[in-house]
Structures are given as structure tokens and as C-alpha cells.
N, C-alpha and C positions, 0 to 999 in steps of 0.2 A: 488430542493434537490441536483441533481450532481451539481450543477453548480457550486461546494467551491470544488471539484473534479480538481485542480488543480495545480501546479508550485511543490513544492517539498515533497514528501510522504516519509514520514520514517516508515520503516521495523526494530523492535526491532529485536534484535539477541537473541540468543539460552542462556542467562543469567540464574542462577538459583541461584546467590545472586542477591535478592531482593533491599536490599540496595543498591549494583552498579547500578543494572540497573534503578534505580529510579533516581540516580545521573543523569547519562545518558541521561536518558528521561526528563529531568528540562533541561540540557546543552543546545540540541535537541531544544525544546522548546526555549529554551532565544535566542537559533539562529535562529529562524525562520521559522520551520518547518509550511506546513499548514496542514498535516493528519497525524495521526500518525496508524499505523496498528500494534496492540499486537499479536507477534505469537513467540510463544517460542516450538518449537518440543520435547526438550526434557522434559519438564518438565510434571511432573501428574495432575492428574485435581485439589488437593487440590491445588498445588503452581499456576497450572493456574488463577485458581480462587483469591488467595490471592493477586497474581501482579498484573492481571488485574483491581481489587477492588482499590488497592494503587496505578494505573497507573491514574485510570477516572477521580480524582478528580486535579490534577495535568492538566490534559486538559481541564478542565473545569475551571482551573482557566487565564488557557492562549488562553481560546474560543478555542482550537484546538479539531475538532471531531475526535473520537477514534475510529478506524473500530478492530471489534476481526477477527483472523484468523479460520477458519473453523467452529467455534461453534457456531451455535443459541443460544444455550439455555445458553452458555455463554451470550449472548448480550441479551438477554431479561432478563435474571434475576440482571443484573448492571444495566440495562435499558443504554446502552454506546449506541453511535450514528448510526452503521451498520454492518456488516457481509461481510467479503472477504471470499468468496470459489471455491476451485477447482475444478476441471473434476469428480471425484469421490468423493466430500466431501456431496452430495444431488441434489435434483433434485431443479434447480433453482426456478421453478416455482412454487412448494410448499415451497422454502424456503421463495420465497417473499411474498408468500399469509401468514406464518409465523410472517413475521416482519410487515407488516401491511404494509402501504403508505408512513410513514413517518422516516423510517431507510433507511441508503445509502447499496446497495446490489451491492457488486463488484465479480467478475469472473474472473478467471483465464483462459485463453486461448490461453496462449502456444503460437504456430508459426502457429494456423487454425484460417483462417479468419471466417470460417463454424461455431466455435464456437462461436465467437462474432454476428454472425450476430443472433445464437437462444437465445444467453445468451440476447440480445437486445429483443427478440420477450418476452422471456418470465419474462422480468422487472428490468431486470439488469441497474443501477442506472452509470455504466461504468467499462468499460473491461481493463486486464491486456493482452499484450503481451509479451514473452519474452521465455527464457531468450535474451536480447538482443546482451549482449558481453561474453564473459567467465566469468562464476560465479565461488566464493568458496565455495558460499553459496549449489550451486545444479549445481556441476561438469560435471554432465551428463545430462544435461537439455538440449533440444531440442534446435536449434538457428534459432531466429525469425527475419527475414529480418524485418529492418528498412522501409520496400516498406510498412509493415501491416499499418505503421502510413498515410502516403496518401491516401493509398485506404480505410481508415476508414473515412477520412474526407469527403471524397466524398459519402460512402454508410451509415452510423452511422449518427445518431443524439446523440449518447455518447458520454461521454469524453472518451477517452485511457490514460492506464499507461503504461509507459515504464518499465522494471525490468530486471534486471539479468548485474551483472556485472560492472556497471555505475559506474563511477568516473568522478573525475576533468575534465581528460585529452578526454575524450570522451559525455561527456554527452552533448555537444550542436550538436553533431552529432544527436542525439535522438530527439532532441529539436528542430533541422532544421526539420524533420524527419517531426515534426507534432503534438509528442505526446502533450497532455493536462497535463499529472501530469510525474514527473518522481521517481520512488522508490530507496529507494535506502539503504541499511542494511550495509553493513561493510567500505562503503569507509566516514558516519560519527559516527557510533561505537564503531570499533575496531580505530579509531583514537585518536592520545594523546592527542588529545583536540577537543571535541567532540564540543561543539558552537564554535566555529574559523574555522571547516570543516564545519559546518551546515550554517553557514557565507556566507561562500565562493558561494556552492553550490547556498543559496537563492537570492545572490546579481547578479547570472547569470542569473536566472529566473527576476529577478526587469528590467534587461535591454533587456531580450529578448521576454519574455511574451507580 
């Protein structure tokens, strides 16, 4: 199941026309993305509910699995592919007993190796560290040495994602690093051309994966 847990992960942005962001998410998509993760903060649970609905079928027609941000009961009632959750979004090990065996269950952990190693124990399908360079996304987010990616390969049988900050200009810094997938929300989003930046990003992954 992790094992498609790899090369480059896109993180929707905080969109709350539905329309754009679906443009968006096809661009995304026809560039190459391999995951795509739905998380939109600002939005309430009906628009949650409605982009997500109009995001799965758009993945499903480009094989690319959908992970939802924080919500189960979002991803079991789409029946979408997994569940990304935080430090405080549930307790992992009921959330995996939850999704059964056959949904991808990712974790968020920060710059604590401590968490990946329980987020591992107790079914995590592969861990998130970061942020890893300056975000805009989460300005005040803790910064997760690049070291997380080594010493995961060594203690982890997971994949790792990298998050927070990544661009062009830095992201094969991440990618020496170790990590398995890298995420990545405004540097092909908030781009004026959202497949030509998704391009770019996946054809780094083609020659260095």
C-alpha cells in the first residue's frame, strides 16, 4: 500500500472557488503529480465535502490516490484512498483500526523523530517531516533538519515526506536528504502555470528517484 507513497505530493491550497481549484487540480495532474492531498483550512464541512466529491473523480481518472487532510469520516464516506493527520487531529491507532487495512494513513511529525517512530508502531502507512525550509503556508512551523531523512532510512521501514517550504531552487536538497515523496502546496499552485511548475518539479524526481 505505501509503496505509490512516492516522487512528488501535492498539497491543495486554501481555495474556496471550487471551480479554480479544480482547474488547478487537472493542471497538477496533467503534470504529473503521484498524490494528491485535499486540505483546505479554511473552508466548512459542506464546501469540504463538495471539493473533495468533485476533486476523487478527477484522480481517479488520472490513477492518482487522494489522501483527505484530517478527516476520517471525510475519507470513508467518498470512500477516497487515505487519511493524512496531525499531532492532535486523533489518536493514530484508532484512526487505522478506522480505515481498515486497505487506506494509506499518513502522520504528520514535525521535527520529532519520537513521533514517527510511534506513528510507525501504531500503522502509519508513511510519515511527514517538516517544515523543512521556510513556509507561507505555516510561518511559525517548527524547522525539521534534513538529518530526519537519514536517520529514517536507517530506523523506518516507511516512506518519508518532506513539507514545508520546497521549491525549485531547494528541493533536491530534500531529495539528497533521503526523503521518499516530497510535498509541496504553493510553489505549484500559486504558480501562473500550474502543469509547467508540476513539470518541472516531476522531471527532477524522473532523474533523481
Amino acid at each position: 500500500m505505501f509503496s505509490i507513497i512516492k516522487g512528488l505530493y501535492a498539497v491543495t491550497p486554501d481555495e474556496q472557488d471550487t471551480d479554480v481549484l479544480l482547474a488547478k487540480v487537472e493542471a497538477a495532474l496533467l503534470g504529473g503529480i503521484n498524490i494528491l492531498q485535499y486540505r483546505n483550512k479554511q473552508a466548512n464541512h459542506k464546501l469540504l465535502t463538495q471539493q473533495a466529491q468533485a476533486i476523487l473523480p478527477l484522480c481517479r481518472q488520472y490513477n492518482v490516490p487522494l489522501i483527505i487532510n484530517d478527516s476520517v469520516k471525510l475519507c470513508l464516506t467518498l470512500d477516497a484512498d487515505g487519511v493524512h493527520i496531525g499531532a492532535k487531529d486523533g489518536n493514530l491507532s484508532e484512526v487505522r483500526t478506522r480505515l481498515g487495512p486497505n487506506k494509506i494513513l499518513g502522520a504528520s511529525c514535525y521535527n520529532r523523530f519520537d513521533l514517527a517512530l510511534t506513528a510507525q508502531q501504531a500503522g502509519a502507512d508513511y510519515v511527514a517531516f517538516g517544515a523543512c525550509f521556510a513556509s507561507n503556508t505555516k510561518p511559525n512551523a517548527p524547522v525539521a533538519s534534513l538529518d530526519l531523512f537519514k536517520l529514517a532510512q536507517a530506523q523506518l521501514h516507511i516512506p518519508t515526506v518532506a513539507i514545508g517550504g520546497i521549491t525549485l531552487t531547494n528541493v533536491l536538497q530534500a531529495i539528497d536528504a533521503g526523503a521518499s515523496a516530497i510535498a509541496v502546496i504553493n510553489a505549484i499552485f500559486n504558480s501562473s502555470d500550474v502543469k509547467l511548475s508540476t513539470q518541472q518539479f516531476a522531471q527532477l524526481f524522473d532523474t533523481n528517484f
